[in-house]
C-alpha positions in Angstrom: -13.7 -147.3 41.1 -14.6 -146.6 37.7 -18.4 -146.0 36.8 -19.2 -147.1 33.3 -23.1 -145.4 32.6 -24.5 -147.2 35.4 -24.9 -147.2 39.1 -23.0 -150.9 39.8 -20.7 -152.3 37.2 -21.5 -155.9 36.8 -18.7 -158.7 35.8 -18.5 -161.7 34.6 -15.3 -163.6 34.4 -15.7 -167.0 33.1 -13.9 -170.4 33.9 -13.9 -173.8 32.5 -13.6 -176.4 34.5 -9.8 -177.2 34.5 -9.7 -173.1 36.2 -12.6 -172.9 38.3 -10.0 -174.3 41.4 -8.8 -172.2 44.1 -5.4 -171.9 41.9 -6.6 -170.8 38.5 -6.2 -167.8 36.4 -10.3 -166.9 36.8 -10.0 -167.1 40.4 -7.2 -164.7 40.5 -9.5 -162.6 38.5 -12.4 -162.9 40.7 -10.4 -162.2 43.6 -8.7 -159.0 42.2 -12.3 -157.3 40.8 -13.7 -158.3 44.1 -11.3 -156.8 46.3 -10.8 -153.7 43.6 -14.6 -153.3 43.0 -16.6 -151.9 46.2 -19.1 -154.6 47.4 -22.4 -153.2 45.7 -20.9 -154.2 42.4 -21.8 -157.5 41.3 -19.1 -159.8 40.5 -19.9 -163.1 38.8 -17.5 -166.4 38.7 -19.3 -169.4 36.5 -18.2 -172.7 36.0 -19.1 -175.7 33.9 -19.4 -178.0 37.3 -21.4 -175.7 39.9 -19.8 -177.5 42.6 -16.5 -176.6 42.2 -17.8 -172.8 41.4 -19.7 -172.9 44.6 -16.6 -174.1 46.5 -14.6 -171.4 44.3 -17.1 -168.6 45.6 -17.2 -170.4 49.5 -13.5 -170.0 49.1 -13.4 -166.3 48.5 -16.0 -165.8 50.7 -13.3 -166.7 53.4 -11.2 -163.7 52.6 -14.1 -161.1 53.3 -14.9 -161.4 49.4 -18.5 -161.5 47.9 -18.7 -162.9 44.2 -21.9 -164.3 42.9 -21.4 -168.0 41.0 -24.0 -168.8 37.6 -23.6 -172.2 36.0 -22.1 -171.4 32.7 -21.0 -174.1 30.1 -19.5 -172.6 27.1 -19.6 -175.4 24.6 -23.6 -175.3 25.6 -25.9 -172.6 23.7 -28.9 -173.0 26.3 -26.2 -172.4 29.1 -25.1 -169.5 27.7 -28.2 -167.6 27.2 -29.3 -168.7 30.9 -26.5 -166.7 31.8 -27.6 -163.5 29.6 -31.0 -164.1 30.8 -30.4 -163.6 34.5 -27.5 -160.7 34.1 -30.3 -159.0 31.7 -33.1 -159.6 34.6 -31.1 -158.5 37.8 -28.9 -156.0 36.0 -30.0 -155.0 32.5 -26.4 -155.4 31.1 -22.8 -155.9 31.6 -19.9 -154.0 31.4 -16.9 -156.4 31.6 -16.4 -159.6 30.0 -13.7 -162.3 31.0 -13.4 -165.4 28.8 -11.3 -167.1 30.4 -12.5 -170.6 29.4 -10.4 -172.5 27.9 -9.0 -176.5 27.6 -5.8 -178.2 26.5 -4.9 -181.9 25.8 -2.2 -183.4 27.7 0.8 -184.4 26.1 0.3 -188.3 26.9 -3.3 -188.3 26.3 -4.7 -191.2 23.8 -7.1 -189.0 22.2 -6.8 -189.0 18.2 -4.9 -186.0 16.4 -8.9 -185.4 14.9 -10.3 -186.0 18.1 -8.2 -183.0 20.1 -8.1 -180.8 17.1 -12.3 -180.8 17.3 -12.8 -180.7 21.4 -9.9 -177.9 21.4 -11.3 -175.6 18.5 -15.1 -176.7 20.1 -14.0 -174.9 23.2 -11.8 -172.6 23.2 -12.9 -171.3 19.8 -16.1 -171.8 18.9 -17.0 -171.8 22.9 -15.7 -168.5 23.3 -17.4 -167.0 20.4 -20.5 -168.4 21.6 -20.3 -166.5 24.5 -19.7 -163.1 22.7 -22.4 -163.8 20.2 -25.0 -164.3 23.2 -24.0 -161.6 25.8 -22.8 -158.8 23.1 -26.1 -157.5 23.1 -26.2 -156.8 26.7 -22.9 -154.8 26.9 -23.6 -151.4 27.7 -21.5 -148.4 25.9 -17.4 -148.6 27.7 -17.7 -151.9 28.2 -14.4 -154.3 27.9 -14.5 -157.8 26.8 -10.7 -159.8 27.5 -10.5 -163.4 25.7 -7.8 -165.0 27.4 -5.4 -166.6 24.3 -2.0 -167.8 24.0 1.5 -167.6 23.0 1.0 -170.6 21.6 -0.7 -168.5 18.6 2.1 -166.5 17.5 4.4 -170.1 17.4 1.9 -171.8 15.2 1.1 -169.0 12.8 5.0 -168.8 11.9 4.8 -172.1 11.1 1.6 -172.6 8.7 2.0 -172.3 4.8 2.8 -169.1 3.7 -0.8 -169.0 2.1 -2.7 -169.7 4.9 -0.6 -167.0 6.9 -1.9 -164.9 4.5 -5.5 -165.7 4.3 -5.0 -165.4 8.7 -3.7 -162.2 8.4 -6.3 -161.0 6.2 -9.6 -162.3 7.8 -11.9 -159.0 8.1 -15.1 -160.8 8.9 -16.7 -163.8 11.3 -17.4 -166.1 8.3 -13.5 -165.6 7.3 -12.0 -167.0 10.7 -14.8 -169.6 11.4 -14.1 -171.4 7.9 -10.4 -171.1 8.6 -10.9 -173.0 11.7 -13.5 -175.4 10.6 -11.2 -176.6 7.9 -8.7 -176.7 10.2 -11.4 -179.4 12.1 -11.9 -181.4 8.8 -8.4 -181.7 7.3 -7.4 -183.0 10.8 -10.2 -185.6 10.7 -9.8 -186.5 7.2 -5.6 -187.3 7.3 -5.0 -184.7 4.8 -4.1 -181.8 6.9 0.3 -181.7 5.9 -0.7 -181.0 2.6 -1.6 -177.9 4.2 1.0 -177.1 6.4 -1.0 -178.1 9.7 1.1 -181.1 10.7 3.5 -178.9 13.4 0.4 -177.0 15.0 -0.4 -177.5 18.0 -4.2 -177.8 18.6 -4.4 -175.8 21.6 -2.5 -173.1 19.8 -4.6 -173.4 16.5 -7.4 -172.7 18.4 -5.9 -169.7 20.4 -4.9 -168.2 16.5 -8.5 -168.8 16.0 -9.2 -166.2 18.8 -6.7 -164.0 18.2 -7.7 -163.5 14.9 -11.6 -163.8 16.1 -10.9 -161.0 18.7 -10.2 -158.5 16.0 -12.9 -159.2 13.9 -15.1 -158.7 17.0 -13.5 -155.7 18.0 -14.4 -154.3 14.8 -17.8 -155.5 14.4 -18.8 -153.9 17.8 -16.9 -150.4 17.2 -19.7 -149.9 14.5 -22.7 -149.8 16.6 -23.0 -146.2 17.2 -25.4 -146.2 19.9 -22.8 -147.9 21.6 -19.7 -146.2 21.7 -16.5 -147.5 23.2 -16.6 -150.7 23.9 -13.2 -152.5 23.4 -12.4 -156.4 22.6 -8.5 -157.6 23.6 -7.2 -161.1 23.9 -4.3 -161.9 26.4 -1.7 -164.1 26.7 -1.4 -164.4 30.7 1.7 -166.2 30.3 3.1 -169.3 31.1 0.9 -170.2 34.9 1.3 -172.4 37.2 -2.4 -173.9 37.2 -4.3 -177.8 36.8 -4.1 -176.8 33.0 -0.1 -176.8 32.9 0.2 -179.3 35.6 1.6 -176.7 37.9 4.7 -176.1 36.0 4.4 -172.6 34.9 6.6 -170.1 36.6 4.1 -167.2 37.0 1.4 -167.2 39.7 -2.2 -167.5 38.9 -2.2 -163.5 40.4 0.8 -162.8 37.8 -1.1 -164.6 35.0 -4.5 -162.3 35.8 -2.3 -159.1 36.2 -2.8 -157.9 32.4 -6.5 -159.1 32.1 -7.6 -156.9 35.0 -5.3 -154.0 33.7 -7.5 -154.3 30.3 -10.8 -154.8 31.8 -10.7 -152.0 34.0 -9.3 -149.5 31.1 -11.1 -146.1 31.6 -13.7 -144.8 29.5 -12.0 -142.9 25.9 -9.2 -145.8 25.8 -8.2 -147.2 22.4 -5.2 -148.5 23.2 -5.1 -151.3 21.7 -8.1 -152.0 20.8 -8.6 -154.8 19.0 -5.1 -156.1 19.3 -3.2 -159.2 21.5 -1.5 -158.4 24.7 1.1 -160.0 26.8 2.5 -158.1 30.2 0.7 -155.0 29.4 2.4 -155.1 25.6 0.9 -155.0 22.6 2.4 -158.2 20.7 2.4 -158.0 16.6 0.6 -160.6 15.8 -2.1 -160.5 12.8 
């Protein structure tokens, strides 16, 4: 068990909807802290829908396990602070932060190319920064924060314009990476996005680029506040997982998928290693 300045360690992993199932990538989280973590720790799974958290929680409640569930929609400001509020009130912080969240379009779906590039940035973007923005000032010193991204990223950022690979590259604050992805939003909505070089990007991995590059800037940000030393931001590629999101097709397990997360979340206290930096089986991949 590792103690991180405080008696319990408290966890949050969160899911969005299309991972809140018995077969996702946050349930295989979940289940590894729980049965890792001694049972005075409190371990939190949240999902969008409460009833298929509840029935996520009942689930692992079966196997001797004893999460706690919160109602936590990431796209909704009000949710998110609930979600600080209580941790704040029954805890008085958090040391471990799963963002796990995250939504894809499917390949048939009849959704404009504007349409899917807004609902995917909305989420797994914007949604996930959201999240950090609101329970950041609860983390205690150590803590770890893992944004679950993609491989998808590295793909689409050999594709853009050379030019806007550069100006991804060299994003050093907030402001930098949220304008890169809101014009991202607006050249898809108003047709003009190939003159750009955003015609062969996915949306899914657009917004997973996004995070990448979002997850350094937040690393950074946080390794400033001196009164608060050590905590450490990663994102993750879990691979390609076999959950509702893939349509079952993926070859790992939703266990192999959360293998890496957990490894990073429950880093001991004085670890740098990559800090800052996007991960894929335990390996630091050159991304940014």
């Amino acid at each position: 068990m590792i103690m991180i300045n405080a008696e319990i360690i408290h966890y949050v992993i969160n899911s969005y909807c299309t991972v809140s199932g018995p077969t996702g990538i946050g349930f295989a989280c979940i289940r590894a802290l729980c049965k890792k973590l001694k049972d005075d720790n409190a371990v939190y799974l949240t999902a969008r829908n409460p009833e298929l958290g509840k029935k996520a929680v009942a689930d692992l409640e079966k196997e001797g396990l004893k999460p706690r569930f919160h109602q936590l929609d990431i796209t909704d400001q009000r949710s998110v602070e609930a979600l600080r509020d209580h941790v704040k009130k029954e805890h008085g912080g958090l040391d471990i932060v799963i963002n796990n969240a995250g939504f894809a379009f499917r390949l048939d779906d009849k959704a404009s190319a504007a349409e899917q590039a807004a609902v995917s940035c909305q989420v797994n973007y914007f949604g996930t920064a959201r999240v950090f923005d609101v329970l950041s000032p609860i983390l205690r010193p150590h803590s770890r924060v893992v944004n679950v991204s993609s491989m998808t990223a590295k793909g689409v950022l050999k594709r853009l314009d050379p030019e806007l690979k550069k100006e991804f590259q060299n994003t050093s604050t907030r402001n930098e990476v949220d304008m890169l992805v809101k014009r991202y939003i607006e050249l898809m909505a108003s047709g003009e996005a190939e003159k750009y070089g955003f015609t062969t990007v996915s949306n899914y991995g657009f917004s997973k680029l996004g995070l990448c590059a979002l997850t350094r800037v937040q690393n950074s940000d946080i390794q400033k506040d001196l009164n608060r030393p050590g905590i450490n931001v990663y994102s993750v590629c879990p691979g390609y997982v076999a959950t509702d999101m893939t349509s079952y097709k993926g070859p790992k397990t939703p266990d192999e998928g959360a293998d890496t997360l957990i490894w990073l979340a429950l880093q001991p206290q004085g670890t740098i290693m990559g800090s800052g930096e996007f991960f894929a089986d335990r390996k630091v991949i050159s991304l940014l």
